[in-house]
Backbone as CSV, one residue per row, in Angstrom:
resi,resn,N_x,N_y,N_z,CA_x,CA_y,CA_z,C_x,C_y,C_z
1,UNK,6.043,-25.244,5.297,4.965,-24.280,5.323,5.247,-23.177,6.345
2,UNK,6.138,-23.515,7.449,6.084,-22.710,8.467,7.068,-21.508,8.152
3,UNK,8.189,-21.796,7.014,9.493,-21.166,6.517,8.830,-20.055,5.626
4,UNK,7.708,-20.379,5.056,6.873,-20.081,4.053,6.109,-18.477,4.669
5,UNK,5.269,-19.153,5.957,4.695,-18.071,6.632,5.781,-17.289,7.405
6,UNK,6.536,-17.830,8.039,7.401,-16.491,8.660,7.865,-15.677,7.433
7,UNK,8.474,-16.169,6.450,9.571,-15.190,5.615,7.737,-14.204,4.986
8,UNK,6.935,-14.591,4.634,5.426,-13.578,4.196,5.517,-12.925,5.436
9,UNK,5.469,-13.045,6.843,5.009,-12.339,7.233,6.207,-11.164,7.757
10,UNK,6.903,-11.138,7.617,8.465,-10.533,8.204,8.306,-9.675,6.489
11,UNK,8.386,-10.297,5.529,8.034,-9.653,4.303,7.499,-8.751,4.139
12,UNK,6.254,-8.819,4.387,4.668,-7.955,4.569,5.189,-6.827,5.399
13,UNK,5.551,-7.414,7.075,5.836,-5.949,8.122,6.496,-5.213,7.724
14,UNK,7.500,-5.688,7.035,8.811,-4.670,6.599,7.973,-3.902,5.638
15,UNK,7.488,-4.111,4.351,7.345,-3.245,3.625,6.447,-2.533,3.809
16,UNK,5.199,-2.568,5.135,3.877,-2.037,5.527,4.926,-1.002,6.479
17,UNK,5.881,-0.866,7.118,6.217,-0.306,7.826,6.286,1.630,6.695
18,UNK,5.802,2.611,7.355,6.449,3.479,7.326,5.027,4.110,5.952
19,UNK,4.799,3.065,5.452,4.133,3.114,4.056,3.325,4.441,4.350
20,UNK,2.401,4.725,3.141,1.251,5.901,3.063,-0.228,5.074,3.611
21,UNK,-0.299,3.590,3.597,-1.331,3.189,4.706,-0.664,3.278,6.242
22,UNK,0.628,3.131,6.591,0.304,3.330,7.960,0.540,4.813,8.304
23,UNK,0.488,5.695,7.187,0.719,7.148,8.024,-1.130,7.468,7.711
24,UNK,-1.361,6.597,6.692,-3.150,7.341,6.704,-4.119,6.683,8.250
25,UNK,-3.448,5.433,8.525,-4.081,5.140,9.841,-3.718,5.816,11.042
26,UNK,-2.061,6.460,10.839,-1.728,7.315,12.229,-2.681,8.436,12.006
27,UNK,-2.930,8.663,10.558,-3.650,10.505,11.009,-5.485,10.103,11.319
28,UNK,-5.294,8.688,10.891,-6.809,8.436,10.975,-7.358,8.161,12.835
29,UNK,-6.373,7.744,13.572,-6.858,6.853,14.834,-6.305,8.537,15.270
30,UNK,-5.209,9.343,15.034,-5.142,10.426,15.487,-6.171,11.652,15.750
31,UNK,-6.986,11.427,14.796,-8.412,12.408,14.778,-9.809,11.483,15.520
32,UNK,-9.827,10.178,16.262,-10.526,9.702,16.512,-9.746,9.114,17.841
33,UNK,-11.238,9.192,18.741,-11.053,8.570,19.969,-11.502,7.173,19.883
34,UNK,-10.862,6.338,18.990,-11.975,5.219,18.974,-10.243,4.386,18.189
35,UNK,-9.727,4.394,18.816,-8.315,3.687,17.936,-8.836,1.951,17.607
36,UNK,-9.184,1.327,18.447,-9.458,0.153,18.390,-10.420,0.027,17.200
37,UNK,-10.704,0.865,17.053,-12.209,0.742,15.774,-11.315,0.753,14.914
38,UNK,-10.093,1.480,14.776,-9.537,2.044,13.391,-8.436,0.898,13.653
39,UNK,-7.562,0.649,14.159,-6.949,-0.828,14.164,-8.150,-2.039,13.003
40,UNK,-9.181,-1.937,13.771,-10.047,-3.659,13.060,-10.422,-2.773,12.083
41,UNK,-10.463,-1.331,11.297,-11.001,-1.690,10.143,-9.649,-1.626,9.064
42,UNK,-8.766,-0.965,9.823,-7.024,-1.057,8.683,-6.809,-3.024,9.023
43,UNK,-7.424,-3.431,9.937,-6.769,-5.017,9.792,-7.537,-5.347,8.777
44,UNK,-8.816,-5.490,9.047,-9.491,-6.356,7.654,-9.589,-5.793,6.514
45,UNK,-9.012,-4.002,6.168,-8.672,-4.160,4.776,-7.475,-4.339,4.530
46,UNK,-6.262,-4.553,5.484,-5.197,-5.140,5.078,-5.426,-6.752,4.291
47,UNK,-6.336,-7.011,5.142,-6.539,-8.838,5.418,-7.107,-9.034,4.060
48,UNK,-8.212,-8.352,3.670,-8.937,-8.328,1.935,-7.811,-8.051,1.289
49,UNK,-6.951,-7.103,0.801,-6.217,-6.723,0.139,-5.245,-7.767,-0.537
50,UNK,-4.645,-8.559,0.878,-3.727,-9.545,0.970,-5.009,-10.666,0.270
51,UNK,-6.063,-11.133,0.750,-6.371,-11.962,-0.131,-7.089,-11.645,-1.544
52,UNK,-7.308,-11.007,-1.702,-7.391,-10.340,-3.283,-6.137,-10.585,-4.214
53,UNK,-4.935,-10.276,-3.689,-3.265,-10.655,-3.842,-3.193,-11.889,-4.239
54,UNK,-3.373,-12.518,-2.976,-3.158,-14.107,-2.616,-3.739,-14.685,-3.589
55,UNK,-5.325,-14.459,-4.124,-6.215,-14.984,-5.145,-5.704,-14.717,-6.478
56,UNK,-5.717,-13.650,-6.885,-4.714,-13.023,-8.115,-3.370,-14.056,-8.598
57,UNK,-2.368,-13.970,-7.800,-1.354,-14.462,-7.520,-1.716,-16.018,-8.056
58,UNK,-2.353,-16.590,-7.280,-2.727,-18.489,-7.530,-2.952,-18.587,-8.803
59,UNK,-4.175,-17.763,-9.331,-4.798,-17.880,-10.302,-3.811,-17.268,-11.689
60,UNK,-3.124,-16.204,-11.478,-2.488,-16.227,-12.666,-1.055,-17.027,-12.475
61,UNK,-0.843,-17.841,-11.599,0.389,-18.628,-11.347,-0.082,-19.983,-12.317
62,UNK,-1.355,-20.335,-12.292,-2.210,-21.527,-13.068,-2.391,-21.061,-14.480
63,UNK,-2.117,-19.950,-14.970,-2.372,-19.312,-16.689,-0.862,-19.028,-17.068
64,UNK,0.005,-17.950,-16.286,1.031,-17.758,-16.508,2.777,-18.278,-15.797
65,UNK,3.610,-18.731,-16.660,4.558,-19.403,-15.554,4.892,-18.232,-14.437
66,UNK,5.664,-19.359,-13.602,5.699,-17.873,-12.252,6.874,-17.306,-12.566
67,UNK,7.839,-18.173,-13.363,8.964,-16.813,-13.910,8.984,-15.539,-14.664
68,UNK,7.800,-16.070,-15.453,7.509,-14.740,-16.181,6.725,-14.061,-15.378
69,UNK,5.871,-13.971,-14.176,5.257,-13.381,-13.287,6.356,-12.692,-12.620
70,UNK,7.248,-13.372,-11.714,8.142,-12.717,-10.858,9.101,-11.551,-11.916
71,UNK,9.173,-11.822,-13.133,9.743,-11.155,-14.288,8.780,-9.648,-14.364
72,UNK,7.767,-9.862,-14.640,6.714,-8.753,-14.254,7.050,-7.745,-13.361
73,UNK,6.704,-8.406,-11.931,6.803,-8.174,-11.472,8.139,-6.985,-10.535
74,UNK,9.139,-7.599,-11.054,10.401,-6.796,-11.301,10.818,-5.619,-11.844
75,UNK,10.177,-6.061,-13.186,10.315,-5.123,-13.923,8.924,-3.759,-13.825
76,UNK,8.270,-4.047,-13.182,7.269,-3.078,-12.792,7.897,-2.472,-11.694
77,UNK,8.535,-2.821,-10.428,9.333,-2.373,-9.703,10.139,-1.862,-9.860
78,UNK,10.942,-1.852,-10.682,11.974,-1.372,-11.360,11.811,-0.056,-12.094
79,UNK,10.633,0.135,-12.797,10.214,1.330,-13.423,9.532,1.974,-12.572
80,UNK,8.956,1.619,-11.483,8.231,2.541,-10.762,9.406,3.440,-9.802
81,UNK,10.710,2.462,-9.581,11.753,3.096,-8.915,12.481,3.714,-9.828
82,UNK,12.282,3.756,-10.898,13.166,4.624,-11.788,13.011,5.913,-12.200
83,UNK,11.243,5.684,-11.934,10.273,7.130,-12.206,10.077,7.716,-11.622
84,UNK,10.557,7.351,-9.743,11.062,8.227,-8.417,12.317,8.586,-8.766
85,UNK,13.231,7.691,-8.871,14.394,8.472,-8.525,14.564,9.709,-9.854
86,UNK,13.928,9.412,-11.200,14.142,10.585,-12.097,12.867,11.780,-11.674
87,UNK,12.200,11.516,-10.864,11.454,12.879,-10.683,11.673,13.511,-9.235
88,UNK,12.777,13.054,-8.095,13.976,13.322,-7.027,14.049,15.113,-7.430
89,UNK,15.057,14.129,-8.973,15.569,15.601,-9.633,15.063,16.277,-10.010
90,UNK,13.472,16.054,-10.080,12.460,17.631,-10.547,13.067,18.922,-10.078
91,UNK,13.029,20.106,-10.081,13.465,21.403,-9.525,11.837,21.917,-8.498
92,UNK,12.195,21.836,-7.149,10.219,21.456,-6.596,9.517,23.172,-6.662
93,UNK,10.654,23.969,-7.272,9.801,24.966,-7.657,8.788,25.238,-8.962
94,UNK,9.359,24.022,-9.661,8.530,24.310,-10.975,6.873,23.552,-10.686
95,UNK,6.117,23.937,-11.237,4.975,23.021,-11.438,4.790,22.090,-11.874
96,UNK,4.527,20.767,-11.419,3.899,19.969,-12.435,2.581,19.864,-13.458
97,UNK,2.576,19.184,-14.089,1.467,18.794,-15.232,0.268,18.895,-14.080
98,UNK,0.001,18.224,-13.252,-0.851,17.762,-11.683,-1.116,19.646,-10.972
99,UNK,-0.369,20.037,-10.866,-0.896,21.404,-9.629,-0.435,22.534,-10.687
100,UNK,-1.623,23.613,-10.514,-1.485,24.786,-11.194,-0.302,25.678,-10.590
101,UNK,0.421,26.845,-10.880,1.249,27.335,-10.839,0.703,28.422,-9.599
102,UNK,2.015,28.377,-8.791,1.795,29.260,-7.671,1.587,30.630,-7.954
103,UNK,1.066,31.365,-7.591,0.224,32.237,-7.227,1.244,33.532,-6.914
104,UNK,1.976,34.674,-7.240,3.145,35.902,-7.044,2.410,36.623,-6.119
């Protein structure tokens, strides 16, 4: 159990590192004198999040095998990194579908 919790939690830091939640909490505790407030409320929606996960996870581990889950799972990763690295090569002057066209 203990092999279990270190490798989750070394897991978790690594990929929380750097993310778009910890740059929304730097700009968030950055505009507020109250950091400690903004620490306990990014902990306990980290902490919900993770068990929302955690619950998810059990429960479709009991409906679906976990190979075909971790299979999912992969392959959702996989396309979401595929749909970065092919839009890298966008040209960032053109517009997207998302933002109207700049303004001459």
């Amino acid at each position: 159990m203990l092999a279990l919790l270190a490798s989750t939690f070394v897991t978790v830091f690594l990929a929380e590192l750097g993310d778009k939640t910890q740059l929304a909490i730097v700009s968030i505790s950055g505009t507020s004198s109250r950091p400690g407030a903004v620490f306990a409320g990014s902990a306990v929606a980290l902490v919900l999040a993770s068990l929302v996960g955690a619950a998810a996870g059990g429960s479709l581990a009991s409906v679906i095998p976990t190979d075909a889950l971790q299979l999912a799972a992969s392959l959702g990763f996989l396309i979401i990194g595929a749909r970065l690295i092919l839009r890298s090569g966008d040209s960032p002057t053109e517009p997207t579908a998302d933002e109207p066209p700049a303004a001459p």
